[in-house]
C-alpha positions in Angstrom: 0.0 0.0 0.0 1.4 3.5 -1.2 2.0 5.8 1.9 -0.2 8.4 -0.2 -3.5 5.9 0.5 -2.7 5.6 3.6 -2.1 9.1 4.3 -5.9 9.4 2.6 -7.4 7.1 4.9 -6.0 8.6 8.1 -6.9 11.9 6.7 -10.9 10.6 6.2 -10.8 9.2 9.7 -9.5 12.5 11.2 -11.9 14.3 9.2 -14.6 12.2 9.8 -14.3 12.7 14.0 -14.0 16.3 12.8 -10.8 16.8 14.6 -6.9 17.0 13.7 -6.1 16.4 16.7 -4.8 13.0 16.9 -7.1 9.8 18.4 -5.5 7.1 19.9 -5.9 4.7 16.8 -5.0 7.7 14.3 -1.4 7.5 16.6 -1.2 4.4 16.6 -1.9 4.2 12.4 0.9 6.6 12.3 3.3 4.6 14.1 3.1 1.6 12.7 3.5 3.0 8.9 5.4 6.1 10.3 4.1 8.7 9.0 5.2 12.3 10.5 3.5 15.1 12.0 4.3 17.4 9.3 3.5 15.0 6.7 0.2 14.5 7.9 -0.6 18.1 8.5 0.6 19.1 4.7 -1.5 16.1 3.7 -4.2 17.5 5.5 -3.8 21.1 4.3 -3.9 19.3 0.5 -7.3 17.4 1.2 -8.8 20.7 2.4 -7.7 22.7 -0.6 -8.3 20.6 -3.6 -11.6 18.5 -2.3 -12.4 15.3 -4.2 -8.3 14.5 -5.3 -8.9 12.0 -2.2 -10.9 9.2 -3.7 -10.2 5.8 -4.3 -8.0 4.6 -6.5 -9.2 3.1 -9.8 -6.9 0.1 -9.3 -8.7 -3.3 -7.8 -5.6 -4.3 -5.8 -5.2 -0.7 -4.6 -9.0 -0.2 -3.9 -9.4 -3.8 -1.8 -5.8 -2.6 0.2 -7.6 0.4 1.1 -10.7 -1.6 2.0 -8.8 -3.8 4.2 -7.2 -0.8 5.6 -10.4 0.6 6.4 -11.6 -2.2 8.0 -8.6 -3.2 10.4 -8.8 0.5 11.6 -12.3 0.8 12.1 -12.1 -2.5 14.2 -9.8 -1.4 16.4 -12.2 1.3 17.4 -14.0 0.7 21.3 -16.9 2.3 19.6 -18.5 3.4 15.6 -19.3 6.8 15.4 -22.2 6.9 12.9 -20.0 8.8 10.5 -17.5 6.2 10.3 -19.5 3.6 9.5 -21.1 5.9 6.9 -17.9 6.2 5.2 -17.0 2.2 5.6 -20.6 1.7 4.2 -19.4 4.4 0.8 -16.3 2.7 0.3 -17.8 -1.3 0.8 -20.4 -0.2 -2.0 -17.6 0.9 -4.5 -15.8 -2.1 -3.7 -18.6 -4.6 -3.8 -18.6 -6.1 -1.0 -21.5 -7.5 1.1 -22.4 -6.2 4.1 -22.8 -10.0 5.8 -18.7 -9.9 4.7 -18.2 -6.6 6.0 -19.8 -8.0 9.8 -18.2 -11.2 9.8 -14.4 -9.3 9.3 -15.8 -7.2 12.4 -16.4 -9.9 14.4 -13.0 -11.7 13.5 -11.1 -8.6 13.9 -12.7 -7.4 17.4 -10.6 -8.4 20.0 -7.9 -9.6 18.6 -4.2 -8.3 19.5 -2.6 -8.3 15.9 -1.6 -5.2 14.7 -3.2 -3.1 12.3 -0.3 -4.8 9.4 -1.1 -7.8 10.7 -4.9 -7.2 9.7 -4.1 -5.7 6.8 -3.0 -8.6 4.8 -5.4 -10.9 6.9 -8.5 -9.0 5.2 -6.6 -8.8 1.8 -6.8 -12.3 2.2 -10.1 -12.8 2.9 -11.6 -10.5 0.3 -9.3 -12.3 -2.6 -11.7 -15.7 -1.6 -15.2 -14.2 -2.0 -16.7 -15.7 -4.8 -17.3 -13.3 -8.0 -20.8 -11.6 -7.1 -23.4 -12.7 -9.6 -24.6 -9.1 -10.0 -28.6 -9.9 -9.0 -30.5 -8.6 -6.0 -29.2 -5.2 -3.7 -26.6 -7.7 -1.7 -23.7 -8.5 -3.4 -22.4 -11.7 -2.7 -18.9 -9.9 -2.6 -16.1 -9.9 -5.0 -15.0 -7.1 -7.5 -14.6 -8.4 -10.6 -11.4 -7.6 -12.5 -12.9 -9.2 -15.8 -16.3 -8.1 -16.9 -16.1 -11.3 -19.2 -16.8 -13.3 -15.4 -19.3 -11.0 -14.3 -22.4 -11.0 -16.1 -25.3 -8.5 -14.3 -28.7 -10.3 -14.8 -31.2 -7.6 -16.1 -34.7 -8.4 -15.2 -36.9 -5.3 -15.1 -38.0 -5.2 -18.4 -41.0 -2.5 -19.8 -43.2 -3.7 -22.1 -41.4 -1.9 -25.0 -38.8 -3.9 -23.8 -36.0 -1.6 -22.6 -34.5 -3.0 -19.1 -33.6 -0.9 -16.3 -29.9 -0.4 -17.0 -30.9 0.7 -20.9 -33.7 3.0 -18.7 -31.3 4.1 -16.5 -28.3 4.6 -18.8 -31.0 6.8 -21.4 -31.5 9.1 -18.1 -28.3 9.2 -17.2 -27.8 10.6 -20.9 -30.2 13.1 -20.6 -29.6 14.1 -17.3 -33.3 13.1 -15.9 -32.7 12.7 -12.3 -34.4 9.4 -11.1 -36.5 7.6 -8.7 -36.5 4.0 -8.0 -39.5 2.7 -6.2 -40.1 -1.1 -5.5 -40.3 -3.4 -2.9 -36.8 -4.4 -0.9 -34.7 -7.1 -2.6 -35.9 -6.9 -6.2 -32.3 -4.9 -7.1 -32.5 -1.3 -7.3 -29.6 -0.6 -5.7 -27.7 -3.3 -7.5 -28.7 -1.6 -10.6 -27.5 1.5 -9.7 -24.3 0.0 -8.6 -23.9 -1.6 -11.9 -24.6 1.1 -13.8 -22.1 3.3 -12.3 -19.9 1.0 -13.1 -21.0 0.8 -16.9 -20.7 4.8 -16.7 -17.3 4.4 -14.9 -18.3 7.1 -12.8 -18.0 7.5 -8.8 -21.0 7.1 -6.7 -21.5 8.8 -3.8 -24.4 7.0 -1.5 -26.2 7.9 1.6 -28.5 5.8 3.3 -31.3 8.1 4.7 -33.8 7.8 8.0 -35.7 10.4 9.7 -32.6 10.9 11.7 -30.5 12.1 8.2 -30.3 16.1 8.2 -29.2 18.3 6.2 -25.5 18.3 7.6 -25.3 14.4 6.5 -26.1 14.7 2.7 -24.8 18.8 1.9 -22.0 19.6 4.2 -20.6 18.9 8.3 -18.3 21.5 10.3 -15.0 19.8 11.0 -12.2 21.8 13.1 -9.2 22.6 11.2 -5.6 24.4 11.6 -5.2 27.6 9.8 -2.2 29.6 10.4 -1.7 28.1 13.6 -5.0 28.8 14.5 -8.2 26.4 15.0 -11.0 27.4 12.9 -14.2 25.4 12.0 -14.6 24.6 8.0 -17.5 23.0 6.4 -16.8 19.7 4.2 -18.7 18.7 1.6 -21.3 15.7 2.2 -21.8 13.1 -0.1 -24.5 15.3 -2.5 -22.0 18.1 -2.9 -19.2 15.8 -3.6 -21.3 14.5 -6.6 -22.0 18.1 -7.6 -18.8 19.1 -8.0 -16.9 16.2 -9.5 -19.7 15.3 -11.7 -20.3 12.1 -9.7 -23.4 10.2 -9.2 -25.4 10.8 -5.8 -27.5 7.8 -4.7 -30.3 8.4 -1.6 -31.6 5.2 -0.6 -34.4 5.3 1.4 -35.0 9.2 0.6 -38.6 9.0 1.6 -37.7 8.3 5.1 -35.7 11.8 5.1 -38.1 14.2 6.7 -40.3 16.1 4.8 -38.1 20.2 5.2 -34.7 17.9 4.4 -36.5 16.5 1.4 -37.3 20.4 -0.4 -34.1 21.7 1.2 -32.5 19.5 -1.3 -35.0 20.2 -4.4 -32.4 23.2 -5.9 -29.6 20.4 -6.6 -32.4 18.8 -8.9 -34.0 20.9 -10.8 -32.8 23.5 -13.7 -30.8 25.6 -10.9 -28.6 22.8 -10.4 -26.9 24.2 -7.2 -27.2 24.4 -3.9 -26.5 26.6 -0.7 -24.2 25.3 2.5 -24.5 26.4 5.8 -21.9 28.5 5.2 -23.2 30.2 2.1 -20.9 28.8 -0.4 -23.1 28.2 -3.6 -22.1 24.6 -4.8 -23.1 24.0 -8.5 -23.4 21.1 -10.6 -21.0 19.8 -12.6 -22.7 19.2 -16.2 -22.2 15.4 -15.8 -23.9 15.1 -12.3 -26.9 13.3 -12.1 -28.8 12.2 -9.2 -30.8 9.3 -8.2 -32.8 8.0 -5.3 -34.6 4.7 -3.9 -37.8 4.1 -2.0 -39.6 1.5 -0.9 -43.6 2.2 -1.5 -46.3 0.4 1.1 -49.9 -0.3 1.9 -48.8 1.3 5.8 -50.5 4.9 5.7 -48.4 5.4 8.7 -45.0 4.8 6.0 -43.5 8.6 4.4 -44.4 8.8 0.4 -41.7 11.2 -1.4 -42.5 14.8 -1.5 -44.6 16.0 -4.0 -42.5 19.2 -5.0 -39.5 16.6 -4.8 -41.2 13.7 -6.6 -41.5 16.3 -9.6 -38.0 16.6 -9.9 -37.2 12.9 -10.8 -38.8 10.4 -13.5 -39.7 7.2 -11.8 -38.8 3.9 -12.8 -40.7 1.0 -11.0 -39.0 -2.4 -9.9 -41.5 -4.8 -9.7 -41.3 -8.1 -7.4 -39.0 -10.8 -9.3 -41.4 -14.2 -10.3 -40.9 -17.2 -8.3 -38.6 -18.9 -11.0 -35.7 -16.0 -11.5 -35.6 -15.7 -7.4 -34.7 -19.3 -7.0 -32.7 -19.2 -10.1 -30.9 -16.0 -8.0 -31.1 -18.2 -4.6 -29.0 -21.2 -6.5 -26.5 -18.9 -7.7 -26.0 -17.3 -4.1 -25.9 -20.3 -2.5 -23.3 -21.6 -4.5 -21.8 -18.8 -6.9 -19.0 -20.9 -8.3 -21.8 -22.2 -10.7 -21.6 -19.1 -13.2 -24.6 -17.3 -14.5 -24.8 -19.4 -17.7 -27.4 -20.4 -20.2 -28.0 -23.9 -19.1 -28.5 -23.6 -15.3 -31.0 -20.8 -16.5 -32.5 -23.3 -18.5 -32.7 -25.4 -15.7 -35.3 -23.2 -13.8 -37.3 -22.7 -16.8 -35.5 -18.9 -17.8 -34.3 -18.1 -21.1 -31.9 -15.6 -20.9 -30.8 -13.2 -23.6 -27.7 -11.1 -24.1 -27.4 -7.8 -24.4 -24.9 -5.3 -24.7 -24.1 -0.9 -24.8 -21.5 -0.1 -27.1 -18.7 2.0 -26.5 -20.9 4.7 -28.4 -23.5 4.2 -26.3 -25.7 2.2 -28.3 -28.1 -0.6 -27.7 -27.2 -4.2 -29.3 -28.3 -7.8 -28.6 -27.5 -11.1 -29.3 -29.4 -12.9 -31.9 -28.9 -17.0 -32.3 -29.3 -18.0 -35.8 -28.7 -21.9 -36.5 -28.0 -23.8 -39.5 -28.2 -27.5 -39.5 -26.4 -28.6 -36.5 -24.3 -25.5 -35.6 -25.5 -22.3 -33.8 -24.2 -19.0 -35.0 -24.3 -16.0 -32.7 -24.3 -12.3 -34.2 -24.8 -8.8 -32.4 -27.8 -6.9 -34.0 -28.9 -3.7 -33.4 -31.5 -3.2 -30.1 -33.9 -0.8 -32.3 -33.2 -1.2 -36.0 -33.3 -5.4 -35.3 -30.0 -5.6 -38.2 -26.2 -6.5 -37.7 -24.7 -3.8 -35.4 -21.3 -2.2 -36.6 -20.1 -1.9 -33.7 -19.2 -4.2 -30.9 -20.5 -4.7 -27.7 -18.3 -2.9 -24.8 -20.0 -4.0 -21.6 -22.2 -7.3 -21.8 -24.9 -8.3 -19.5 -27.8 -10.7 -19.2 -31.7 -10.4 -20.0 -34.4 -12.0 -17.9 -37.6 -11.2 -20.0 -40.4 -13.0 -20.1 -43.5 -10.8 -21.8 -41.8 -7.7 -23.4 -42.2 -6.8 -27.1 -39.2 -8.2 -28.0 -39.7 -11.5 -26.1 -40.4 -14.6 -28.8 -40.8 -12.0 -31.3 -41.9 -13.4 -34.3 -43.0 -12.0 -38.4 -46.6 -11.0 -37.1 -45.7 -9.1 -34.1 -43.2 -7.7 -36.6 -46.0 -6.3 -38.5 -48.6 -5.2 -36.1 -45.0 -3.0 -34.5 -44.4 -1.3 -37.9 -48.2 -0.8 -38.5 -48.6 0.9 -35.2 -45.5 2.8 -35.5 -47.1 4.4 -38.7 -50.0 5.1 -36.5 -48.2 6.9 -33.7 -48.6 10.4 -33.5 -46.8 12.9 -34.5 -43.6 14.6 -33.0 -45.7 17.8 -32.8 -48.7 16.1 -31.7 -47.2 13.8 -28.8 -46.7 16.7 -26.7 -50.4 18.3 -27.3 -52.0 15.3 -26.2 -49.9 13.8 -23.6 -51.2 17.4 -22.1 -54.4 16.6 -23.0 -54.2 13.3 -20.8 -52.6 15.0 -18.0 -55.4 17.4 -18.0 -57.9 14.9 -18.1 -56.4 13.1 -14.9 -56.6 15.9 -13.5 -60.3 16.6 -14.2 -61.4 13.3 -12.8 -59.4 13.5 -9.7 -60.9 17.0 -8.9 -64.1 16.9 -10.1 -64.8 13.0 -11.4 -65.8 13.7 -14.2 -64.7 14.8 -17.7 -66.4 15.5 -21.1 -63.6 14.3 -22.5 -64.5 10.6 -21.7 -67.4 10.9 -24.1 -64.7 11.4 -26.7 -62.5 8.3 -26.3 -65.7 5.9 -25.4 -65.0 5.6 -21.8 -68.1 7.8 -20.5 -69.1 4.2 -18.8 -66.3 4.8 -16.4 -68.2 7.2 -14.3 -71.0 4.6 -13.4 -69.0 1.6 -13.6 -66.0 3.0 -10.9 -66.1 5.0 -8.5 -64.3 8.6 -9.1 -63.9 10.1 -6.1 -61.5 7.0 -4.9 -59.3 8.3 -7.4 -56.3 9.3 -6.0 -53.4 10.4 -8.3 -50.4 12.8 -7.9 -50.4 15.8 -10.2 -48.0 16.3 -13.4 -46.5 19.5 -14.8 -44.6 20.5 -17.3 -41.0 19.3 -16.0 -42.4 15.4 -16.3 -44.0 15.9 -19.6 -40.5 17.4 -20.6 -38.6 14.6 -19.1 -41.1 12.1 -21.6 -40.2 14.2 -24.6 -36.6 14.1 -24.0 -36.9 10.3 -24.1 -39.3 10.3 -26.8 -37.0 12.5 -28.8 -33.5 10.1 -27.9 -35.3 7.2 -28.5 -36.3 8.5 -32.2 -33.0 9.8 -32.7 -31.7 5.6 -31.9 -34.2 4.6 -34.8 -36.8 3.4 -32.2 -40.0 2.1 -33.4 -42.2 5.7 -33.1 -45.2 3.8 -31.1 -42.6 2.2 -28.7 -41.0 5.7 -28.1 -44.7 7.1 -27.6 -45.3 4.4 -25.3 -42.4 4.7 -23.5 -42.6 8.6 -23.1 -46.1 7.6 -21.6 -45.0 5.7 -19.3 -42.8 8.2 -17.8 -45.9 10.5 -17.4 -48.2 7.4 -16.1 -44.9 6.7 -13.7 -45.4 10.1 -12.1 -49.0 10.1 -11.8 -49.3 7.1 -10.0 -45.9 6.6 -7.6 -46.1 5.4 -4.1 -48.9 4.2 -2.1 -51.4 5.7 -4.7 -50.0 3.0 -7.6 -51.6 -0.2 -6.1 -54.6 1.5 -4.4 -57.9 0.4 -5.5 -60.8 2.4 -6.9 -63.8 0.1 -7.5 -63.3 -3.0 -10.2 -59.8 -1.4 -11.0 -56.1 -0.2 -9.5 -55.7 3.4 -10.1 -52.5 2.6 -12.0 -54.8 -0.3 -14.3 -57.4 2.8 -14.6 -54.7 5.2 -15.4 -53.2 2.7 -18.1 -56.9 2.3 -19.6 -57.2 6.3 -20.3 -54.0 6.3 -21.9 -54.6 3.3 -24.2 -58.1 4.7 -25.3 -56.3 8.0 -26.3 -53.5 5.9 -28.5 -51.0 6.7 -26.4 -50.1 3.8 -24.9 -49.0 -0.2 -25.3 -50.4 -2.2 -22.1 -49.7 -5.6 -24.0 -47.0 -7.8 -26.0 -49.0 -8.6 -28.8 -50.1 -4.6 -29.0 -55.0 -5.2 -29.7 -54.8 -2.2 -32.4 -58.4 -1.8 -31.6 -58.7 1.4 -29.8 -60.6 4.9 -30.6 -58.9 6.5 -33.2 -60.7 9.9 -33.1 -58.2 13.1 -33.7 -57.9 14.2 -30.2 -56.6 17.3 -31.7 -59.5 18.3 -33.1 -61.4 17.9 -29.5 -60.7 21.7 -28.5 -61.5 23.0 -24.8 -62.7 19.0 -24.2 -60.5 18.7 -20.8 -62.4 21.8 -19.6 
């Protein structure tokens, strides 16, 4: 280990008790690897003036050294200040580690009279026989891979127009559409997000939230420094603002739980101002590559926090939905015994056919087609959205779990009934008009419950047969329907299907509407998100099925003027 990391760690421990001053395990540290007062202190003075040099080193052999490092000196510790294990918590997520690992290296560690060396190369150790982690659920089984050709991340999220969350995430991440993850625990959300930092190669700054998280936690903490020989109190930047600035990815799990004034104090840092005030009054603005995403877990408990409306607004919201009964203990087998390999014919095995897919090195969308002839199988990568040979080859592969999608067992008549509903797709200058229109007419039923624009589509039925005033949806605005349109317009631009990019920009809207408790709650016959879904499929805007019924109202909403009124 370089005496530059481990100046770095000593540095984040001090900072992190917000003190120079020296605890007995920072001495100690400094002892054993010898490392001198004045060293430290310039080292110090360095960290303070250039903020976000300190990070970990790309390297996997350096990165696991300074894990183990971590680990030894954190075990040493009589007690865990919450902001120590905070950091332990950042720096086991980058290194993708388990937390079950993480505990059992505590307990070993705890007690024992070995010095910090000593434990050094003992965790090393112990990290370099973890099993490779097979990429699936928000608990790595531990292992950082050094070959992406061993590590294959099992997509399994898949929309209806077929795009899987790390193609869903990767498009926002291109256009800069902050995100929400909602689902229930365990289904990989922040697994995903982990992978897909990694795709990016970019750092990820996470912070697990409760009601307890302030402010202080996630923007920026006082910590007592030496200036001119004098002790003065400096704010450091939390995780949020570390993102910010470096152009780094900020991840808030659990951000519902934050409390409501937290929530808003943070809404500047996602919206168009893209900065945000500290304490102190520093102005911290984004860098043009940050992005931001956070996690929730939605329930029937009334008693359980939804996000923020004026914060929900701010992100597009992709929903993980619970994994089927097959893929779980498909993901059980491979836990319990990783050495097995996510491969094709254990997959089999559990009745899952699993596709490739791939993201280019230019950032396009490819997949592996199987084409046999005779007795031999011939494998060639085609393009996700124009379904011919790709030019280019794939830079980071991964797996596909995807059972009812468009693209699943696509055959020569769903072929057809795509392209003839892709010429039936409205218009780029339309999509916009009436995607308002639906928004409006959401908004008419849930205030009033009623609407003489169901007359129009054929659903004026609807207001005997359910019951309106259950109705309970969030509102939209103008940010979400700008959020669809940048997706609608990207996915054009890729040669998308244009009813599969309508669809898709629908969803985002219908994803909004409908997040939280209020997606599963029940009207009368019908889920508010089912009832949602049925509005937007009577106005052409959206694909609930596979095999895509054509038969819907095809009445000009255009020409329906004042109709939401």
């Amino acid at each position: 280990m370089t005496r530059e990391n481990l100046l770095i760690n000593i540095i984040s421990i001090s900072a992190l008790r917000k003190s120079t001053e020296n605890p007995l395990s920072i001495k100690t540290m400094m002892e054993e690897w010898k490392i001198t007062e004045v060293e430290f202190k310039s080292a110090i003075a360095k960290w303070n003036n250039r903020p976000g040099e300190y990070t970990l080193p790309a390297d996997d052999k350096k990165r696991i050294q300074m894990f183990a490092y971590l680990v030894a000196v954190f075990s040493a510790e009589k007690s865990l200040e919450t902001q120590i294990l905070e950091k332990l918590e950042e720096i086991r997520a980058e290194v993708n580690i388990s937390k079950p690992s993480v505990m059992t290296l505590f307990l070993e560690l705890n007690g024992t009279k070995s010095s910090i060396k000593e434990k050094v190369g003992y965790i090393e150790k112990k990290i370099r026989s973890y099993p490779v982690n097979t990429g699936s659920g928000e608990n790595p089984s531990a292992g950082y891979p050094k070959k992406q050709k061993s590590y294959l991340y099992i997509a399994n999220q898949v929309t209806y127009e077929g795009f899987d969350e790390l193609q869903r995430l990767y498009m926002a991440y291109q256009l800069k559409t902050h995100s929400a993850l909602d689902g229930p625990p365990g289904v990989g959300k922040t697994q995903s997000l982990i992978e897909i930092a990694r795709l990016l190669k970019k750092k990820l700054y996470t912070k697990t939230c409760s009601s307890k998280t302030t402010e202080s936690h996630i923007i920026s903490f006082p910590m007592l420094m030496e200036k001119n020989g004098v002790s003065v109190t400096q704010q450091v930047n939390g995780p949020l603002t570390r993102a910010m600035e470096e152009g780094g990815i900020f991840y808030g799990d659990e951000f519902n739980l934050l409390k409501e004034d937290v929530q808003k104090r943070l809404n500047s840092a996602f919206d168009d101002r893209s900065s945000i005030d500290r304490i102190d009054g520093v102005e911290v603005h984004a860098h043009k590559d940050f992005w931001g995403v956070i996690s929730y877990n939605p329930t029937d408990n009334l008693s359980s926090l939804d996000l923020e409306d004026s914060v929900a607004d701010r992100f597009i919201h992709l929903h993980y939905n619970r994994w089927s009964p097959d893929f779980q203990a498909y993901v059980a087998s491979l836990r319990a015994d990783p050495q097995k390999g996510n491969d094709e014919k254990l997959a089999s095995e559990f009745g899952l056919d699993l596709q490739r897919r791939a993201i280019t090195a230019g950032g396009n969308f490819i997949y592996e087609e199987r084409v046999s002839s005779g007795s031999v199988e011939q494998k060639k990568w085609m393009d996700f959205f124009k379904r011919e040979p790709s030019m280019e080859k794939p830079d980071y592969i991964y797996s596909v779990y995807d059972p009812s999608s468009i693209w699943n067992n696509m055959d020569e008549r769903k072929m057809k009934n795509l392209e003839a509903l892709g010429k039936s797709a409205y218009k780029e200058k339309e999509l916009p008009r009436i995607l308002s229109r639906f928004t409006n007419l959401m908004y008419s039923l849930k205030t009033s419950g009623e609407s003489p624009l169901l007359k129009q589509i054929g659903l004026e039925k609807l207001e005997e047969t359910e019951d309106l005033e259950l109705l309970t949806i969030h509102e939209s605005s103008a940010r979400i329907e700008i959020a669809a349109m940048k997706h609608y317009n990207y996915l054009i631009g890729k040669g998308a299907n244009p009813y599969l990019a309508q669809s898709y920009a629908t969803r985002i809207v219908i994803d909004q509407l409908t997040f939280g408790h209020y997606k599963n709650s029940r009207m009368r016959d019908e889920t508010v998100y089912s009832f949602v879904n049925s509005i937007a499929k009577s106005m052409r805007l959206f694909a609930a099925k596979a095999d895509y019924n054509t038969r819907s109202i095809v009445a000009d909403m255009l020409q329906v003027k004042n109709a939401a009124k």
